[in-house]
VMD Tcl script that draws the C-alpha trace (Angstrom):
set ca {
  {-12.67 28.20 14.33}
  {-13.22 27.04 17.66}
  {-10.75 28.98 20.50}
  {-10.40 25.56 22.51}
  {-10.78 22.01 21.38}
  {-10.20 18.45 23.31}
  {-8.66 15.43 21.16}
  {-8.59 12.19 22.63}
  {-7.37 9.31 21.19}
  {-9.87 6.87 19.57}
  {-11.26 4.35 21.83}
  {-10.92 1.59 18.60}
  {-7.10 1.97 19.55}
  {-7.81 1.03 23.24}
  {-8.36 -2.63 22.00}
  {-4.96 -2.73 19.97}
  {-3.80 -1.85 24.07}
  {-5.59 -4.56 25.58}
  {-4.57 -6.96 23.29}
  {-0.85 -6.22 23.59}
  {-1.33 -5.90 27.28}
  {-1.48 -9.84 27.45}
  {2.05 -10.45 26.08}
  {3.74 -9.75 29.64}
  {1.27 -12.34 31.09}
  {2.29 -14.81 28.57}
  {5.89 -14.24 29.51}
  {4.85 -14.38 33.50}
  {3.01 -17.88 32.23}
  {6.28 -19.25 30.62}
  {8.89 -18.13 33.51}
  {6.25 -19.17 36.20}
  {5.94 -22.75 34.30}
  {9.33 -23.24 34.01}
  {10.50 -22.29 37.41}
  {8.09 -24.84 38.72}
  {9.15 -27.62 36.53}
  {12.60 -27.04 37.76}
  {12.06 -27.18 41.11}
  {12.15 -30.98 41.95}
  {15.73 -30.70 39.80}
  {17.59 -28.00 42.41}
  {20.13 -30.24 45.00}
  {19.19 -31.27 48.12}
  {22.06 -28.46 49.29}
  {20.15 -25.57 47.62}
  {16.29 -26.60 48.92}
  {16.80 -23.96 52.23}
  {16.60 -21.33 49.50}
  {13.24 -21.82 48.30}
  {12.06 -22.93 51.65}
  {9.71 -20.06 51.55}
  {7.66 -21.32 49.53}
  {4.21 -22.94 50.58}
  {4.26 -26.92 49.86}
  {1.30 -26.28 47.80}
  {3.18 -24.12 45.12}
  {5.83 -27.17 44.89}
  {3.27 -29.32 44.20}
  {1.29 -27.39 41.96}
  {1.40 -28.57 38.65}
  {3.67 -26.26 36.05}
  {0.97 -25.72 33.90}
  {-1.80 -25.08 35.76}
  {1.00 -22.67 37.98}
  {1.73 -20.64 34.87}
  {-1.56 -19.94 33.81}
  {-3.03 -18.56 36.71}
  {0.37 -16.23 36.89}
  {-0.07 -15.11 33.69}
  {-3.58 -14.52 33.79}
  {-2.75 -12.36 37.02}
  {0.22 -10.04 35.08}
  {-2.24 -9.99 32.13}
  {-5.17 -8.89 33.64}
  {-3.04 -6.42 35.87}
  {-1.56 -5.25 32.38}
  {-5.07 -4.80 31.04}
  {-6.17 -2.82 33.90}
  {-2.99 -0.44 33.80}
  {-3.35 -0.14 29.73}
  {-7.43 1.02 30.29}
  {-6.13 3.79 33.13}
  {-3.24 5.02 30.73}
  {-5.36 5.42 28.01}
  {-7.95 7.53 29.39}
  {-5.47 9.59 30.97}
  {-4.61 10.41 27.78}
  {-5.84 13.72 26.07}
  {-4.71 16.77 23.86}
  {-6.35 20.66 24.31}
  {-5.34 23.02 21.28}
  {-6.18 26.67 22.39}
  {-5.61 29.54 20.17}
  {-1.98 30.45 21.59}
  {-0.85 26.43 22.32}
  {-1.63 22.65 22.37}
  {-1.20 20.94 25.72}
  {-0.91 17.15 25.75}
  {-1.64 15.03 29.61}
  {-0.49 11.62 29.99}
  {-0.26 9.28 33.41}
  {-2.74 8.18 35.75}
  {-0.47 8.10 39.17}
  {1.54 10.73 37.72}
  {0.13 13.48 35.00}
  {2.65 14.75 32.98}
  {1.75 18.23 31.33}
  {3.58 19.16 28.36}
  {2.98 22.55 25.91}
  {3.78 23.61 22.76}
  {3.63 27.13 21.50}
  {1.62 26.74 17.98}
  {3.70 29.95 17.17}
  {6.61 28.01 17.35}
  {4.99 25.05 15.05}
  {7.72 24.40 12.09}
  {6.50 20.73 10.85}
  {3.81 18.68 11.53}
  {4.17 14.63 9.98}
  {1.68 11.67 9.58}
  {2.78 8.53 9.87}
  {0.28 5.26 9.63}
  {1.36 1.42 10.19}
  {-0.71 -1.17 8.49}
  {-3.20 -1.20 11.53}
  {-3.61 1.97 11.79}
  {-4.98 2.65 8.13}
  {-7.09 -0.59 8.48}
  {-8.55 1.81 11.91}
  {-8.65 5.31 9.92}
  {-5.88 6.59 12.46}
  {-2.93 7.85 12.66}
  {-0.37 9.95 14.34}
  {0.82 13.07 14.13}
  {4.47 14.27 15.27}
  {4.58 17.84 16.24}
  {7.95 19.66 15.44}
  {8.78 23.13 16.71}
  {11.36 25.43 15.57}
  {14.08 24.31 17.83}
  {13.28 20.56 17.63}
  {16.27 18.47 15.44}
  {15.24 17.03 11.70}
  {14.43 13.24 13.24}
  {12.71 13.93 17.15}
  {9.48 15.51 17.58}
  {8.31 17.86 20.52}
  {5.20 16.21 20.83}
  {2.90 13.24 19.90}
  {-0.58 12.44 19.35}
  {-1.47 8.86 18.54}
  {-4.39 7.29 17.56}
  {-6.21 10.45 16.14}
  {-9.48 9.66 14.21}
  {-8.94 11.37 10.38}
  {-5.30 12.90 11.47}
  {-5.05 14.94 8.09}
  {-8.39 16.80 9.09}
  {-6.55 17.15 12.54}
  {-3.77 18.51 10.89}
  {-5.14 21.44 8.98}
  {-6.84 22.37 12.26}
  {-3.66 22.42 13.87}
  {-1.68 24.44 10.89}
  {-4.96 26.80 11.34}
  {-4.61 27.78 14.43}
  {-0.43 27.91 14.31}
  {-1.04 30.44 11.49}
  {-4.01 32.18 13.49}
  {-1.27 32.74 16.14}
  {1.66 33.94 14.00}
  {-0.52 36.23 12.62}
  {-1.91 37.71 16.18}
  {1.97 38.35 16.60}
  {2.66 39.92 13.35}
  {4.40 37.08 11.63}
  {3.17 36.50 8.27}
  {5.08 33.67 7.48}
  {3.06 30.20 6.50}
  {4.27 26.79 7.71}
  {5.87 24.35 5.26}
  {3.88 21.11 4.32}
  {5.47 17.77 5.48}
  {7.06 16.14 2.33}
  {5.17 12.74 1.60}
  {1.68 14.16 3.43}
  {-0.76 15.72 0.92}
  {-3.37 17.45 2.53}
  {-7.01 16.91 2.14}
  {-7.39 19.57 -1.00}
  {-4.30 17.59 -2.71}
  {-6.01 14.74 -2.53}
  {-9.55 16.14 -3.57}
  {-7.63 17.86 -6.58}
  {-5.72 14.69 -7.84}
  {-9.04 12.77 -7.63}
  {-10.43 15.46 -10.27}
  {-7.77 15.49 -12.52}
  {-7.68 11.57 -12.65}
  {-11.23 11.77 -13.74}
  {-10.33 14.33 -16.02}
  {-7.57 11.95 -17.55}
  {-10.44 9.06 -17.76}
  {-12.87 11.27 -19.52}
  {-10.01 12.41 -22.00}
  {-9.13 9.09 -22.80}
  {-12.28 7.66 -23.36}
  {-12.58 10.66 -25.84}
  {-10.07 9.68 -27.37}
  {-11.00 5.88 -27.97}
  {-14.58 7.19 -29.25}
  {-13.14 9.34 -31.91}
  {-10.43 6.61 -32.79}
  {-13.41 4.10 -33.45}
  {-15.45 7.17 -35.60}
  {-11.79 7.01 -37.30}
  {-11.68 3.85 -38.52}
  {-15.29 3.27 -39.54}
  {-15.00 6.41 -41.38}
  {-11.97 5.10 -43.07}
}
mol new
graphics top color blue
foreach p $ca { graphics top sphere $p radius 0.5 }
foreach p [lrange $ca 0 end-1] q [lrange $ca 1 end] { graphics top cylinder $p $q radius 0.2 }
display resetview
């Protein structure tokens, strides 16, 4: 087992980002549009207020207004989704896992794997269609329903996942603590999984015994 390993997320998760990074630009393109249209309807009284503006924004056409706006806050969103994401990364080490976030500002969180009480997969419909997943860290002192820590958008997350119950038990036992950690309910692991596969083969084998020796059966009788 490795003594220090660096997870990021996968990059197939960076266009799920980009994608949803053009919403706010389509809501920029609506407001923009809008405004415009509504300017030759404000009084006579009330036209000092948007005196600021240049006579070629009045005249601009709403349309043609709100798409260059919301291509601006899209491709602004686009560029502030790609820096986020590869700001992103997780470092277990044999004592703790350390997770960095931000681009202006890096946040630095820990958790002590010693401390590790739960770990839980979840998967929406995109992420299974990706192979991803993520995985909420709980620690001893964490409540039932919030998590200490995150990781989203990690490649075969039940892999991930027995690394990370590895190395929490490799530290409980460097501190004399013999005790295992619980599996999440709902999550078989990897050798569950291998294990039901068997015994539903076993099953299928069985039963096409069976429906040999019930033909043998009949053209006996």
């Amino acid at each position: 087992m490795e003594a220090r390993r660096t997870i990021r997320p996968a990059k197939v998760w960076l266009a799920v980002w980009l994608l949803s990074a053009w919403f706010p630009g389509l809501i920029a393109s609506g407001i923009m549009a809008g405004g415009i249209s509504m300017l030759p309807l404000i009084p006579a009284d009330w036209q000092e207020m948007i005196s600021f503006l240049p006579e070629e924004v009045k005249e601009m056409h709403p349309l043609w207004c709100g798409m260059a706006s919301g291509l601006v806050v899209g491709v602004l969103a686009n560029i502030m989704a790609v820096f986020r994401f590869f700001s992103v990364k997780y470092e277990i080490e044999s004592t703790s896992i350390q997770t960095y976030a931000g681009f202006l500002w890096c946040v630095r969180r820990s958790l002590a794997l010693d401390q590790l009480s739960r770990i839980e997969i979840r998967r929406g419909p995109v992420e299974r269609i990706l192979g991803l997943g993520r995985l909420y860290l709980h620690g001893v002192h964490s409540s039932p329903d919030s998590s200490e820590e995150l990781l989203f958008a990690i490649r075969d997350p039940y892999r991930v996942k027995e690394e990370l119950l590895e190395f929490a038990l490799a530290a409980r036992q460097k501190l004399g603590r013999s005790e295992t950690i619980p599996m999440s309910a709902g999550e078989p692991s990897r050798e569950h999984l291998q294990m039901l596969n068997l015994l539903q083969k076993i099953l299928f084998t069985l039963r096409s015994i069976e429906g040999k020796l019930e033909d043998q059966h009949r053209r006996a009788g």
